[in-house]
C-alpha positions, -999 to +999 in steps of 0.1 A: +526-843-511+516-828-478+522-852-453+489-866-435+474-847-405+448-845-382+425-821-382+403-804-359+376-788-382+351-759-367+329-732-380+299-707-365+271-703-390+284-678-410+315-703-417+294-732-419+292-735-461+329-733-462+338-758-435+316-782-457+339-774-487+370-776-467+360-811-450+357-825-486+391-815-497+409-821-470+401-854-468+405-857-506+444-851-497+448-874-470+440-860-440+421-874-410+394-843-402+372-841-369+342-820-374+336-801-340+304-785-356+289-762-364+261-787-381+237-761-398+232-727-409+215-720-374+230-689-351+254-701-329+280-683-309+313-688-325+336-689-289+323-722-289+335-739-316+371-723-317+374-732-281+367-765-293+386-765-322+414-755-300+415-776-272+418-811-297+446-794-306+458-783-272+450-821-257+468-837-289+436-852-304+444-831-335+477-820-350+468-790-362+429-769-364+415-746-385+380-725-376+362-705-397+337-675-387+325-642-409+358-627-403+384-652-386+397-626-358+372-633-328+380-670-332+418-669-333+414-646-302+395-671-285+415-696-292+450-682-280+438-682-248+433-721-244+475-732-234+499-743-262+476-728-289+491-707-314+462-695-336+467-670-363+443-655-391+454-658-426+435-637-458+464-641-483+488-669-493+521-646-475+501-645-441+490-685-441+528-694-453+544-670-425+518-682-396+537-712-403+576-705-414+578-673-387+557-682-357+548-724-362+511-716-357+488-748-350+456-730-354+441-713-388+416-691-385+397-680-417+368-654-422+342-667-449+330-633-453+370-622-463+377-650-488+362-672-516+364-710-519+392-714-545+413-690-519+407-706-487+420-745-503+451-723-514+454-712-481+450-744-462+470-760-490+498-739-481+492-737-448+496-774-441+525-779-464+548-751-445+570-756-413+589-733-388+625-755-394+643-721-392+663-719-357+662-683-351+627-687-357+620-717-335+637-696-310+613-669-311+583-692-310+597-708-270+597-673-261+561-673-268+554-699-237+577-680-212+563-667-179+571-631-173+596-620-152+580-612-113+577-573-105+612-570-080+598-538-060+620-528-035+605-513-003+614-476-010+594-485-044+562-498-026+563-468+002+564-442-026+537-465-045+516-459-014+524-423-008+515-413-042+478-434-040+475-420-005+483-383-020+457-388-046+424-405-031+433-398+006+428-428+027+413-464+008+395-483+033+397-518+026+361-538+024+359-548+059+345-523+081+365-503+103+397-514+088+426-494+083+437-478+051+465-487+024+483-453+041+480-465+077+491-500+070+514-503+037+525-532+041+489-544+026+504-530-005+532-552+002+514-580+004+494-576-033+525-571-046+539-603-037+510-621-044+512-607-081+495-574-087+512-554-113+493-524-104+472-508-073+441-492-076+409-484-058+374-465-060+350-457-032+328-483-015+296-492-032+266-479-018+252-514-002+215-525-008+193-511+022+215-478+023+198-443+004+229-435-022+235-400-018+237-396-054+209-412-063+212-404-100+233-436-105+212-458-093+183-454-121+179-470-155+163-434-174+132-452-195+112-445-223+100-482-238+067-471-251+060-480-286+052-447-299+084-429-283+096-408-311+135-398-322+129-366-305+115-380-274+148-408-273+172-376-281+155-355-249+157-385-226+192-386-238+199-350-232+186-358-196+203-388-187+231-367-191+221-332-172+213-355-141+239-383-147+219-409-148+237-447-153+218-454-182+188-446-208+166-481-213+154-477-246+139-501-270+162-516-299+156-503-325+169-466-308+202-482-294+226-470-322+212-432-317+216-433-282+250-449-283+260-423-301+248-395-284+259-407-253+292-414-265+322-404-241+302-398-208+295-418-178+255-425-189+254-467-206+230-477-235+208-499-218+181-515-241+155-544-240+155-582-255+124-605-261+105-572-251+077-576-233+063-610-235+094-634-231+084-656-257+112-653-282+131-690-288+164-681-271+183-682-300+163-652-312+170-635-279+203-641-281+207-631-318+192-596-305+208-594-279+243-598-301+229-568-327+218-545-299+256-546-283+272-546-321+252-512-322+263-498-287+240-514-260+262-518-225+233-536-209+203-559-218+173-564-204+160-599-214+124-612-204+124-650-196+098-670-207+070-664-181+051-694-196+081-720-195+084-714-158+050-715-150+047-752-170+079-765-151+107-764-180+131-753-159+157-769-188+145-745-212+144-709-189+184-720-182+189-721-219+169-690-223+190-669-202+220-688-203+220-676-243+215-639-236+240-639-210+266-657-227+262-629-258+266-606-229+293-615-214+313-621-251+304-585-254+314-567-224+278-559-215+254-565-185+225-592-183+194-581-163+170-610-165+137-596-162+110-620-142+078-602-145+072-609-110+032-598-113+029-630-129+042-653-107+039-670-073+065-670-049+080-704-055+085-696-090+098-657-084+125-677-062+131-704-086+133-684-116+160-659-096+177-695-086+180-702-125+193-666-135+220-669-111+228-704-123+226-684-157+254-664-143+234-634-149+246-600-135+205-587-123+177-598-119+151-576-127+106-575-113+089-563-139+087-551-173+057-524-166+037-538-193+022-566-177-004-569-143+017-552-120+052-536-113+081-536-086+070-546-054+088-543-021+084-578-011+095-592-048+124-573-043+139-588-009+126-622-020+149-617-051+180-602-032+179-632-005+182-653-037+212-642-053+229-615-033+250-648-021+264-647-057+268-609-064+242-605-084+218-576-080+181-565-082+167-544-105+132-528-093+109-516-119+075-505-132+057-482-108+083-464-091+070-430-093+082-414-060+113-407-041+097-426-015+090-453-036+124-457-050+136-453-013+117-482-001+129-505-029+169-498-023+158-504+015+146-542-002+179-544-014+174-530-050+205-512-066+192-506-102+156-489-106+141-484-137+122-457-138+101-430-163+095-406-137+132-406-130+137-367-127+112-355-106+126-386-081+156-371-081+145-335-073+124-351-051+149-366-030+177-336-033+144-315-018+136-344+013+178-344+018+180-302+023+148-305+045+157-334+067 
């Protein structure tokens, strides 16, 4: 018989039947099992529960943890990253039984949408009974724990590390103005290196708020969010986003896959909208579309808060709003504008709902979605920036920004994202002011 253990026990939704069945049988055999949730079928984000799963096993509440989600790999990845976690994912009886014997794995990951019942208590079964006792192979796991070796550059090495970056992108000022570059003062490279940089890189300065870019292309969000765009109207805004390099199309969801794909391999992101354009989604929802949107291609959101929560002082439930979307963002290697619809709201709440996104952690904040009272306004905009620039976040001006000089006056505010439907005669607008000027 298996000797007794204990178990941290976790699960997202889609895992959530199967942990039940598990729980049963695993106490049935003896074991001691702590149930770190999920509790219900409800959407949930599954990071959270193998993080938790992981750490009772990482602080020696549990011996061992198993976490279940639709396919087992997110989770395991998620929770090799917490220290002295070995988590591996296990389909088959060979793969649970060498997690164990090869590489002493204290973490089983299962995907419920891979395996049936009847398999996954084989798997645990033989899962729990097996143990690394092998020396070659216990020798192999303490390499797993060992830091790696520090870089031992020599100073011919860094000088013709420099030479070559200096060759290539000419002189890289450092962020403080005036300063000399890597070329004129190496021993900066020097100095990464022996603070731990395995590499050196750099790109040009951003354009800062208050400053016209010279390209001014990449500074606009190309939109078409009406509700009776057509494919061929998303394919042509599309085909112009890329002819003028814009940074993105903002399209509505249900177009995010075709413009993914059409925009695959360039510079132009998939931009797209959530709890579009009233806000009042439960943020579970929002965050649930939000998760589809970037599972279809969508590099950036635009989620709408909810207007009528911050107007009646819940504060508590705004956080969670954004909080959701921008967690599923950040999971997915995508962008979080949080859209305020500033036309709605006073001061006071424009600053304290900008106050919330950037305890949200979101990466924008955003005016307007154009569908309501009003749009971008100059004022809204430097209110916004004063608010979060400290954190650096930025601001997103849009709806009714139908001029070069309109768009000029709202980067001057300190906007460095506009959306924008008139995007290309701005453009040729401000390439005609530049050649005039």
């Amino acid at each position: 018989m298996t000797q007794a253990k204990r178990i941290a026990l976790g699960a997202d939704h889609g895992g959530f039947g199967l942990k039940a069945i598990l729980a049963a049988h695993l106490r049935e055999t003896g074991h001691t099992v702590e149930d770190v949730g999920t509790s219900s079928r409800e959407a949930v984000d599954y990071p959270v529960f193998a993080r938790a799963v992981a750490e009772a096993v990482s602080r020696g509440k549990a011996d061992v943890g198993i976490m279940i989600d639709g396919a087992g790999i997110g989770s395991c990845m998620v929770a090799n990253k917490v220290p002295g976690v070995r988590a591996a994912v296990a389909n088959n009886l060979l793969t649970a039984r060498h997690s164990r014997e090869h590489n002493d794995a204290n973490v089983l990951a299962l995907g419920a949408g891979q395996i049936g019942t009847g398999l996954a208590e084989q798997l645990v079964d033989v899962w729990l009974v097996t143990e690394c006792t092998e020396p070659r192979h216990q020798k192999r796991v303490a390499m797993f724990g060992e830091e790696m070796a520090d870089m031992d550059l020599s100073d011919q090495d860094i000088e013709r590390v420099v030479s070559r970056l200096h060759d290539i992108l000419g002189p890289i000022k450092n962020s403080e103005a005036g300063g000399e570059s890597v070329g004129e003062n190496p021993e900066a490279a020097r100095e990464f290196v022996r603070l731990g940089a395995t590499g050196l890189t750099s790109v040009a300065l951003a354009e800062q708020p208050g400053n016209i870019p010279g390209d001014l292309a990449r500074f606009i969000d190309h939109t078409i969010l009406k509700a009776n765009a057509t494919e061929e109207q998303v394919r042509r805004l599309c085909a112009e986003a890329l002819e003028f390099n814009f940074r993105s199309v903002c399209i509505n969801p249900t177009w995010v896959s075709l413009a993914a794909n059409l925009l695959r391999d360039s510079e132009v992101l998939t931009c797209t909208v959530v709890g579009f354009p009233l806000g009042a989604n439960e943020p579970a929802i929002k965050a649930m579309e939000a998760r589809r949107a970037i599972r279809n291609g969508a590099r950036e959101i635009d989620m709408v808060i909810n207007v009528g929560a911050l107007k009646g002082g819940d504060d508590a439930l705004v956080l969670r709003d954004i909080r959701g979307v921008v967690e599923t963002c950040v999971d997915g290697n995508a962008v979080c504008k949080v859209i305020l619809e500033t036309a709605l709201l006073s001061d006071e709440e424009k600053r304290r709902a900008s106050e919330l996104a950037r305890t949200a952690r979101a990466h924008f904040v955003k005016t307007s979605t154009g569908f309501s009272t009003g749009g971008a306004t100059v004022s809204d905009v430097a209110l916004m920036a004063e608010v979060v620039r400290g954190a650096g976040m930025e601001v997103k001006a849009s709806g009714g920004i139908s001029s070069y000089s309109d768009a000029r006056a709202m980067i001057e505010a300190g906007a460095t994202r506009l959306g924008v439907s008139a995007s290309i005669g701005i453009v040729r607008e401000a390439k005609l002011t530049s050649v005039s000027a």
